[in-house]
N, C-alpha and C positions, 0 to 999 in steps of 0.2 A: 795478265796477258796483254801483248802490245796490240793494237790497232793500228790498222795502216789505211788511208786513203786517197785516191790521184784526183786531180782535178786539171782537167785539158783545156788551153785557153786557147782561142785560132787568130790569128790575125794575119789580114792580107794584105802586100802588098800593092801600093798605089805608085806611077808614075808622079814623080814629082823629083826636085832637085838636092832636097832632103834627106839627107841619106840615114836619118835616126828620126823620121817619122812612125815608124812602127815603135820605137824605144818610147818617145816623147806620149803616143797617143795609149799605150797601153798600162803607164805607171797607175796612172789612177785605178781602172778596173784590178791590175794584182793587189795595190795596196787593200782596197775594198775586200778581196777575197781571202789574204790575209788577215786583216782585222776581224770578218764573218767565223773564220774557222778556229781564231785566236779565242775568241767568247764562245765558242765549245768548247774551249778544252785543248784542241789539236794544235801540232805543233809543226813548223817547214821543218822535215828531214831534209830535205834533197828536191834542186831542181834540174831540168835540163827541157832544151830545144831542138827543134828538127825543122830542118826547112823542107819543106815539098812543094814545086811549083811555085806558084805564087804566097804562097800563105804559110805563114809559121806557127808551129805547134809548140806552147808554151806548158810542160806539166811541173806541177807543182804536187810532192810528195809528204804526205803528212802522218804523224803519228801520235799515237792519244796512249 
């Protein structure tokens, strides 16, 4: 039987000139949380983003 798990990542935007500061500053924390769920076992089905306000909702969908 499949398992499934989300993991919500947030990050906020900052004034700066930058326009791939959010991309640039967030790589390392996903790869971390990839590699964490990767050594369980779990696998990235499927991602997607939402923006609200200032800040962006990063989920990350996985299955064992």
């Amino acid at each position: 039987m499949q398992e499934y798990k989300v993991e919500t990542l947030i990050y906020y935007s900052k004034l700066t000139l930058d326009t791939k500061h959010i991309m640039k500053s967030s790589q390392k924390e996903i790869q971390e949380k990839l590699d964490e769920h990767a050594k369980e076992g779990w696998k990235l089905a499927s991602t997607n983003a939402v923006s609200f306000g200032a800040a962006i909702y990063i989920y990350l969908y996985f299955e064992k």
